[in-house]
C-alpha beads as a LAMMPS data file, in Angstrom:
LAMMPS data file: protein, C-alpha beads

205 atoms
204 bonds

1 atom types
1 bond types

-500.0 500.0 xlo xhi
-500.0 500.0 ylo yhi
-500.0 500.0 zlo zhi

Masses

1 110.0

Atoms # bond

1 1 1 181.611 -346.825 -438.145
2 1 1 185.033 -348.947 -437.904
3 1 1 186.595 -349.211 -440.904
4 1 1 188.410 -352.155 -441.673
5 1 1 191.852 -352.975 -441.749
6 1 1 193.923 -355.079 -443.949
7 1 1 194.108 -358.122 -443.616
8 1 1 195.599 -360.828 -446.532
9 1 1 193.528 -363.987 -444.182
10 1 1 190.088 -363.033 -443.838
11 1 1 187.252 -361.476 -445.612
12 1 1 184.184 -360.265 -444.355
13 1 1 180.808 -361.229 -446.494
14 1 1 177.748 -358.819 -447.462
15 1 1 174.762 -360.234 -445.926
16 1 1 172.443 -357.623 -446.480
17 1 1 173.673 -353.974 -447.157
18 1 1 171.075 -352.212 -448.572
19 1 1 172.835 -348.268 -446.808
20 1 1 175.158 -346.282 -447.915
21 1 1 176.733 -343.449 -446.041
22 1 1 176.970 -342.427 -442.839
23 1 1 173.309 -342.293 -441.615
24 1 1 173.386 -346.756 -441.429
25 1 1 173.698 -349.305 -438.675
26 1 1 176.427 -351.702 -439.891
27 1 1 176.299 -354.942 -437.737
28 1 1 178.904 -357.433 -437.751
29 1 1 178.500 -361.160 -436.625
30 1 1 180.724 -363.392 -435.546
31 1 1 180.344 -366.834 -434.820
32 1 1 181.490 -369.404 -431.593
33 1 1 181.555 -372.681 -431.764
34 1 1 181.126 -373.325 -435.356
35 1 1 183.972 -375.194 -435.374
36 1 1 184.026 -376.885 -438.982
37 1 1 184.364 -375.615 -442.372
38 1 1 181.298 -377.345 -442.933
39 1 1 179.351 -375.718 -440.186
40 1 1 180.242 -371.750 -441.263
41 1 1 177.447 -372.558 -443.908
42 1 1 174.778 -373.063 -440.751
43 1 1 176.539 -369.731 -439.031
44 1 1 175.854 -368.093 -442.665
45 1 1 172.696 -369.577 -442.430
46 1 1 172.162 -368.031 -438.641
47 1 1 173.473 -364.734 -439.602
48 1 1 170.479 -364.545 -442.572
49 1 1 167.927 -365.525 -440.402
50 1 1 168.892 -362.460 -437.767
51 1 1 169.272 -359.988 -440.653
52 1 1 165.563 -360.567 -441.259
53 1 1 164.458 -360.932 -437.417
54 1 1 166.093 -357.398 -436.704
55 1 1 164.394 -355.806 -439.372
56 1 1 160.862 -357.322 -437.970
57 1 1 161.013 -355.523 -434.451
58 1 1 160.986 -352.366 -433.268
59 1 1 162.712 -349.670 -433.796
60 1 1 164.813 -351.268 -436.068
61 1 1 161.824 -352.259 -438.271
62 1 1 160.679 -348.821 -439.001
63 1 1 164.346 -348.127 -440.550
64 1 1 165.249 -352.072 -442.226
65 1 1 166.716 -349.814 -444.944
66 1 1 169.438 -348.521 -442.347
67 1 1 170.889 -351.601 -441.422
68 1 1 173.579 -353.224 -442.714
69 1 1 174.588 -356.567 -441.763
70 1 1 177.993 -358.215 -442.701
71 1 1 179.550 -361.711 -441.044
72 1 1 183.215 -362.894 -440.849
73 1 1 182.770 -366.453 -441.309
74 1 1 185.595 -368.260 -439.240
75 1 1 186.218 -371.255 -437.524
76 1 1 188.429 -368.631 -434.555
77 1 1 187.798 -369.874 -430.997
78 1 1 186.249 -366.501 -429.297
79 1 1 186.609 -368.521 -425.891
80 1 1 182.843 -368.098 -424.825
81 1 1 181.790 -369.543 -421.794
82 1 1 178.311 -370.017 -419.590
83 1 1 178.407 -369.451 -416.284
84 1 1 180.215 -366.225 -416.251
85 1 1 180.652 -364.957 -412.563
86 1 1 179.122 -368.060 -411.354
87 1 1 175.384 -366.732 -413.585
88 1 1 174.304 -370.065 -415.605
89 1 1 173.089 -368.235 -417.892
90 1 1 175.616 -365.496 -418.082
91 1 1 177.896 -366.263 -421.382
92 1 1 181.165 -364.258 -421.718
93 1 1 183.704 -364.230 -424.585
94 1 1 187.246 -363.187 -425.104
95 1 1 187.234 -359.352 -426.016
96 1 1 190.990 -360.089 -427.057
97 1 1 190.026 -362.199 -429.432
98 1 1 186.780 -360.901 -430.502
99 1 1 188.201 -357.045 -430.909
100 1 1 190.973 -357.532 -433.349
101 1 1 188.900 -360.040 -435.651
102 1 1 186.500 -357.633 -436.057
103 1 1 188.330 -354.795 -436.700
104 1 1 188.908 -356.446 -439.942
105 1 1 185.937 -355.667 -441.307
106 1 1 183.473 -352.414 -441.362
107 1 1 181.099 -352.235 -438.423
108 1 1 179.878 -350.192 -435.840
109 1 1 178.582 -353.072 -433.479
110 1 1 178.884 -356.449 -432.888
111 1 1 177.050 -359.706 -432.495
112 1 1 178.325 -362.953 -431.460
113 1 1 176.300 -366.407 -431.580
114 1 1 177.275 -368.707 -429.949
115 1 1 176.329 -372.361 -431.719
116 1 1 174.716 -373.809 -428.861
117 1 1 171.419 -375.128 -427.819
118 1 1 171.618 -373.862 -424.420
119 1 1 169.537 -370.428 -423.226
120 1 1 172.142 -367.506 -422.934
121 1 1 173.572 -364.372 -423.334
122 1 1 175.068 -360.906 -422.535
123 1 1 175.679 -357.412 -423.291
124 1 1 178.667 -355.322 -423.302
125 1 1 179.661 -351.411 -424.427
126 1 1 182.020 -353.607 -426.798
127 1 1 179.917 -356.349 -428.231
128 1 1 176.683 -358.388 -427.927
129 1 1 176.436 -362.292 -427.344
130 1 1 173.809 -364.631 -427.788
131 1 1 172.892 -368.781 -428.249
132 1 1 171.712 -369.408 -431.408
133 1 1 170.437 -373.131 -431.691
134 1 1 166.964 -372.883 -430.608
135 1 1 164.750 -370.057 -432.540
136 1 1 162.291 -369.997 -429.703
137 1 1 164.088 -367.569 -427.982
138 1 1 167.951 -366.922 -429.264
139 1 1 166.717 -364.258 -432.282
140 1 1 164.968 -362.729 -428.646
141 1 1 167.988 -362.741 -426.888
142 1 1 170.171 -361.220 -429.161
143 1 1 168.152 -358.436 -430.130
144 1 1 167.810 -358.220 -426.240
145 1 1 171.774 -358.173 -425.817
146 1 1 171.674 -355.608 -428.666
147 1 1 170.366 -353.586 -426.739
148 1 1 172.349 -352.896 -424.024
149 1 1 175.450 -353.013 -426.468
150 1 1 174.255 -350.332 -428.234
151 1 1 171.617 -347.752 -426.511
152 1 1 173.118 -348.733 -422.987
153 1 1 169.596 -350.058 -421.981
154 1 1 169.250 -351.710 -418.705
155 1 1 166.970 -355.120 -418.044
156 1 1 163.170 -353.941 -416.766
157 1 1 162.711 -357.511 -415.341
158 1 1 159.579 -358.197 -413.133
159 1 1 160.892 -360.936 -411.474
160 1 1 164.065 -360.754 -409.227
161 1 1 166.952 -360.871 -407.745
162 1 1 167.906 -360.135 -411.156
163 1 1 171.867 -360.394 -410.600
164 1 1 172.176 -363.382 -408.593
165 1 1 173.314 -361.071 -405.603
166 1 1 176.593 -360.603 -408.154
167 1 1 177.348 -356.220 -408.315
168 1 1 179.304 -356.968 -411.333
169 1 1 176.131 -357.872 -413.191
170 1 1 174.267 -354.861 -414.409
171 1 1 170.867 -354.830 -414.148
172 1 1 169.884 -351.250 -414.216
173 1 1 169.590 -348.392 -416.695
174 1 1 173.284 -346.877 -415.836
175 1 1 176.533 -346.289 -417.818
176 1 1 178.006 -349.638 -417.516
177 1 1 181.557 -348.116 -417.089
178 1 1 180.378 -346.721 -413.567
179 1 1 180.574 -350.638 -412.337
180 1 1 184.259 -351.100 -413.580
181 1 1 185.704 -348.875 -411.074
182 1 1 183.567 -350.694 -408.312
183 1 1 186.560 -353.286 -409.228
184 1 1 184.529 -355.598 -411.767
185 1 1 186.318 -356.863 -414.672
186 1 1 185.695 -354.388 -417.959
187 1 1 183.725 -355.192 -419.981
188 1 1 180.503 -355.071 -417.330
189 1 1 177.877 -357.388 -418.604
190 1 1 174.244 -357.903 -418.810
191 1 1 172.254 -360.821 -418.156
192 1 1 170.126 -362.423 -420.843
193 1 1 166.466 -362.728 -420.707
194 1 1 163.845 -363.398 -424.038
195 1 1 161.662 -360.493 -424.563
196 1 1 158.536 -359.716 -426.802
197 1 1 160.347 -355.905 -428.224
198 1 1 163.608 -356.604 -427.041
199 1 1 164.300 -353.875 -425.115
200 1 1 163.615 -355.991 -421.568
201 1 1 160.479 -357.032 -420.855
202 1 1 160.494 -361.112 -420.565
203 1 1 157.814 -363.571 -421.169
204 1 1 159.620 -366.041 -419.246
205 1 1 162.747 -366.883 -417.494

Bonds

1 1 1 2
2 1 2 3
3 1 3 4
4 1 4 5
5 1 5 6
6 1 6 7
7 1 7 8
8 1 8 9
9 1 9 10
10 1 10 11
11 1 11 12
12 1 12 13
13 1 13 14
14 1 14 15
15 1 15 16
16 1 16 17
17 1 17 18
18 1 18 19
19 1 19 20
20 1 20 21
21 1 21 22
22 1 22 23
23 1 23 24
24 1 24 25
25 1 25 26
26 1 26 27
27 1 27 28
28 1 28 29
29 1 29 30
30 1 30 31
31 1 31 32
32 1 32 33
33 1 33 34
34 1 34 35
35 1 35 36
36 1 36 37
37 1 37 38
38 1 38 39
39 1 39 40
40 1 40 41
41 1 41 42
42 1 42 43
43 1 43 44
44 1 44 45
45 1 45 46
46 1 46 47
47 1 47 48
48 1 48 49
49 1 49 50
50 1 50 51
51 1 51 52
52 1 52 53
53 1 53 54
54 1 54 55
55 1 55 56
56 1 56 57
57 1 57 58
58 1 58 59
59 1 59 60
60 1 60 61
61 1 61 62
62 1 62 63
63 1 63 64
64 1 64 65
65 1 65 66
66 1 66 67
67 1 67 68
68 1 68 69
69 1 69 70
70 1 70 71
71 1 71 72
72 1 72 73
73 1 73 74
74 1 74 75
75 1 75 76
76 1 76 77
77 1 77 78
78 1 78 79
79 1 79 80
80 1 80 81
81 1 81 82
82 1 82 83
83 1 83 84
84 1 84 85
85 1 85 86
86 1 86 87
87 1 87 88
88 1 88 89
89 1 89 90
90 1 90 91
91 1 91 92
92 1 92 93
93 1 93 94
94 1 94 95
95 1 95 96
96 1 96 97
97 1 97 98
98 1 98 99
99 1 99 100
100 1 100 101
101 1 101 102
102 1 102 103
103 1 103 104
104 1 104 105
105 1 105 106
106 1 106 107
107 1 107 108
108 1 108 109
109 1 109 110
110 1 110 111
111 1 111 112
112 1 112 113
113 1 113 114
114 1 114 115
115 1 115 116
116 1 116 117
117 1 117 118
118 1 118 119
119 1 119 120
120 1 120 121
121 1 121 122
122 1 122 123
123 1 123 124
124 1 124 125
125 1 125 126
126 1 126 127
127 1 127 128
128 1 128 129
129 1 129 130
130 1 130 131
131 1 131 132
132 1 132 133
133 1 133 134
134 1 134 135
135 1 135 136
136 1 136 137
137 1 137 138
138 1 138 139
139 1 139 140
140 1 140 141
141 1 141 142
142 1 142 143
143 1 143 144
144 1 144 145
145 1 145 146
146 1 146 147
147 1 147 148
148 1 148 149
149 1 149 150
150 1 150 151
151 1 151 152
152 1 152 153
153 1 153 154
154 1 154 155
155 1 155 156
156 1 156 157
157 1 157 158
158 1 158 159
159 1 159 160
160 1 160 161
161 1 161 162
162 1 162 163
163 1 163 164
164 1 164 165
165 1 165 166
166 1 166 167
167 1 167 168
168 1 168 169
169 1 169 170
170 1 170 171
171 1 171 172
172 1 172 173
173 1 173 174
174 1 174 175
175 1 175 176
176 1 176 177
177 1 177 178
178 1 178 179
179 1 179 180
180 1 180 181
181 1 181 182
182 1 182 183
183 1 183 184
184 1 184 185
185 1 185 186
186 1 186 187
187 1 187 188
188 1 188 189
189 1 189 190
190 1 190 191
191 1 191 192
192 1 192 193
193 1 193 194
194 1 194 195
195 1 195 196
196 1 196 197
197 1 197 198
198 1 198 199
199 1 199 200
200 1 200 201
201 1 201 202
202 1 202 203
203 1 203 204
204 1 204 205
């Protein structure tokens, strides 16, 4: 886990941290586009809602004990964008943003929604992104994005072409840092698709 730093501006909140020690999953979120003082009470809100959606699916539901969830609420713009590479879908973020505000609190990944009504997402070695605005399929995506952030897990998509025809999109069960020195800007990403465990299948695209 990443400890945190100091920091005298902002302060990381305990949504659910039910583990202690060294055996847990602490997850941070951060939020995009929530862009009012007023509206970090929704992203609270959001953040509450995924605490109990992870602990509902599998494997993370046989272990809800493990996981430790913590937000930093804050109106930062993490510059997250659709159409990443020229992928509609595809939505990427500023890791230079993103890194040092979360290395202000303890975590060992991250989660970013995105406050949005529009279908999206990707996955990174460094952090996870996913829309948030319509619960038909964002909780889905995110625990999608999850995980190929953190058990490197590729798409198993039965529809295709899965990338667009884009090599900088990874679509297969590799180490994503193999793609980087192909010349593709780090961090390689995934592409988002709404699954029934989460791990790749989709019900629809």
């Amino acid at each position: 886990m990443q400890r945190a730093g100091e920091s005298p501006t902002t302060i990381w909140e305990d949504i659910s941290t039910p583990c202690c020690g060294d055996n847990c999953l602490d997850l941070l979120f951060l939020g995009d586009d929530y862009t009012t003082t007023a509206s970090l009470d929704m992203f609270r809100s959001d953040v509450s809602y995924m605490a109990n959606y992870f602990r509902q699916v599998e494997p993370y539901s046989a272990r809800p004990n493990v996981i430790n969830v913590r937000a930093i609420a804050s109106t930062t713009d993490l510059e997250c964008n659709y159409n990443c590479f020229g992928t509609p879908r595809l939505i990427c973020c500023n890791g230079n943003i993103i890194l040092p505000l979360a290395s202000q609190a303890p975590h060992d990944k991250i989660i970013v929604l995105v406050n949005n009504n529009e279908y999206g997402g990707s996955g990174s070695v460094n952090f996870a992104v996913a829309y948030h605005r319509f619960p038909q399929y964002g909780p889905q995506v995110a625990i999608h994005e999850f995980s190929h952030s953190f058990a490197l897990l590729g798409d198993e998509y039965s529809f295709g072409p899965n990338n667009g025809g884009n090599p900088c999109v990874q679509i297969v069960t590799t180490m994503p840092v193999a793609l980087v020195g192909m010349g593709c800007p780090a961090p390689v990403v995934f592409l988002a698709a709404p699954t029934t465990s989460g791990t790749g299948r989709p019900t629809t695209v």
